[in-house]
C-alpha positions in Angstrom: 83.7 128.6 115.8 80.1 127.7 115.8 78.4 124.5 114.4 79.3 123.7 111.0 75.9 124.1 108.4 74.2 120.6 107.1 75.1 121.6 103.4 78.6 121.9 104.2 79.0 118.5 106.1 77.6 116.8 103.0 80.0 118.7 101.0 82.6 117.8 103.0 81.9 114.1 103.6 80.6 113.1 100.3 80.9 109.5 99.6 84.6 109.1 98.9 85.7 111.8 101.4 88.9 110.4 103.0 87.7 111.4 106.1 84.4 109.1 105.6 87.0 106.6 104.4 89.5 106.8 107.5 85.7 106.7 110.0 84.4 103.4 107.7 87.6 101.8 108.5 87.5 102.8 112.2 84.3 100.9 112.4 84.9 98.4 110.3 88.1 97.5 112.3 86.6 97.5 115.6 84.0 95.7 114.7 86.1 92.7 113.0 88.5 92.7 116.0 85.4 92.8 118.9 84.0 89.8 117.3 87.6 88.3 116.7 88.6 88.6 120.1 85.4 87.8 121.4 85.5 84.3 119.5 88.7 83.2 120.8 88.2 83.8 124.6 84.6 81.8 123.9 87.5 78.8 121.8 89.4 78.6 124.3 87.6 79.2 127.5 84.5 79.5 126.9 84.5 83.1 128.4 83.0 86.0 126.7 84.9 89.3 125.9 82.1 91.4 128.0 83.3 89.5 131.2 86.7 89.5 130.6 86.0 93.6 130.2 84.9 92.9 133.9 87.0 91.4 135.6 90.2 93.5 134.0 88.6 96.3 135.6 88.0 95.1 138.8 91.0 93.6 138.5 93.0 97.4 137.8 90.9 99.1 140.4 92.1 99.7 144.2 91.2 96.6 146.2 89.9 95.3 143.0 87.2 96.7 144.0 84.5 99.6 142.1 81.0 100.9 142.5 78.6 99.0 140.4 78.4 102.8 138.9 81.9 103.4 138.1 82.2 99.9 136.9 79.5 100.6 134.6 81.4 103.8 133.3 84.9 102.2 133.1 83.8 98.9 130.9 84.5 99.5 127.2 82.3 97.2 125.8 78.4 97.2 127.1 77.6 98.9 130.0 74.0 98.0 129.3 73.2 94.6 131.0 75.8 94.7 133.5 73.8 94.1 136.7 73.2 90.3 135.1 76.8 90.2 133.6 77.7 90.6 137.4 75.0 88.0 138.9 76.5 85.6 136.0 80.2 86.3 137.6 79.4 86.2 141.2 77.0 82.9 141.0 80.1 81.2 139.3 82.6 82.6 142.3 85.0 85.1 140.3 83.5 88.4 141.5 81.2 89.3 145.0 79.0 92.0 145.8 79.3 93.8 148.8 78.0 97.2 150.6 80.6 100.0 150.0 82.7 100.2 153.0 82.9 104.2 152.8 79.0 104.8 151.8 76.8 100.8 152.6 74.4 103.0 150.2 76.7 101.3 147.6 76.8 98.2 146.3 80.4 97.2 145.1 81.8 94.4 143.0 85.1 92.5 144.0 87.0 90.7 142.5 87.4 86.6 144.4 90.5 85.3 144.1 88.8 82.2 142.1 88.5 85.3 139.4 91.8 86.6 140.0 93.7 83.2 139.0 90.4 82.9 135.4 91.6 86.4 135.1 95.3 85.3 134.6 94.4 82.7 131.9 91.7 85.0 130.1 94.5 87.6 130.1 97.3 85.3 128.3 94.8 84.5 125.8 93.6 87.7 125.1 97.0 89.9 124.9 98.6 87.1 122.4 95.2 87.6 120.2 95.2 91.5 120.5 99.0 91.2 119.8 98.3 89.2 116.5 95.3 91.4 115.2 96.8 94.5 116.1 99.8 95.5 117.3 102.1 93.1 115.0 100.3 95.0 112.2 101.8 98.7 112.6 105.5 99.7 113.8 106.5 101.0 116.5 106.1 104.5 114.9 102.9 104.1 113.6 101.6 102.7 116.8 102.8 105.8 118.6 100.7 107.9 116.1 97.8 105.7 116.2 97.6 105.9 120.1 98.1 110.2 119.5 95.5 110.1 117.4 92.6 107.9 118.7 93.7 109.0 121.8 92.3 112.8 120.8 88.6 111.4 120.2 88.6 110.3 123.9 91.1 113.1 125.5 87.8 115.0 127.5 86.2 111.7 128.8 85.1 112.3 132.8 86.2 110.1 135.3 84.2 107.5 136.0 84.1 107.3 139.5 82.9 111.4 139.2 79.0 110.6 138.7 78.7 107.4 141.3 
């Protein structure tokens, strides 16, 4: 099936559309949680939800440890920037920087153990606020659809590590 023609995507998402209705919503929701979620870690520990993004995934990473490439591929929130989001980290102690120790043409980002035990608090914080702003929203069945769903929009997304 080949591309769909310009006058039939305005006929089919004219204003009102429920499918321009369910995408409004999408971003509307992500947006208002982001910034939500954001604003408590900053409350609370004055931490922002970009580093926290971070350290979670150096933290789930073998060794705790990824390329600065991969890294940049696997956070969900700005990739842009992330060189300084990593000077930030390491000059307050929670993450290093180190040659690769398969390939020293790498550079890659560790997590310290002084990030490890932030990461621990950050992580409390965050789960309880995603838990209140989310999940405690939906059922159990309509969780189970919404993670189907949204999971089809990202079902063909490379590896991260395959580019680095």
């Amino acid at each position: 099936m080949g591309p769909v023609s310009s006058a039939k995507t305005t006929e089919v998402l004219h204003q009102g559309h429920v499918g321009l209705e369910a995408w409004k919503n999408l971003l509307r929701s992500h947006s208002q949680l982001i910034q939500e979620l954001d604003e408590q870690l900053r409350e609370r520990h004055n931490f922002c939800l970009g580093d926290y993004d971070v350290l979670v995934n150096l933290a789930n990473a073998p060794g705790q440890r990824r390329r600065m490439c991969a890294l940049a591929d696997a956070v969900l929130l700005s990739p842009s920037g992330l060189s300084r989001r990593v000077d930030r980290l390491e000059h307050a102690g929670f993450v290093r920087r180190e040659r690769a120790t398969n390939d020293a043409r790498n550079i890659e980002a560790g997590l310290t153990p002084a990030g490890t035990r932030l990461l621990r608090r950050l992580r409390d914080t965050h789960l309880a606020s995603v838990k209140e702003r989310f999940v405690d929203r939906f059922s159990d069945d309509e969780l189970d659809s919404l993670r189907d769903l949204l999971g089809r929009l990202t079902a063909n997304e490379p590896i991260a590590d395959q580019r680095c």
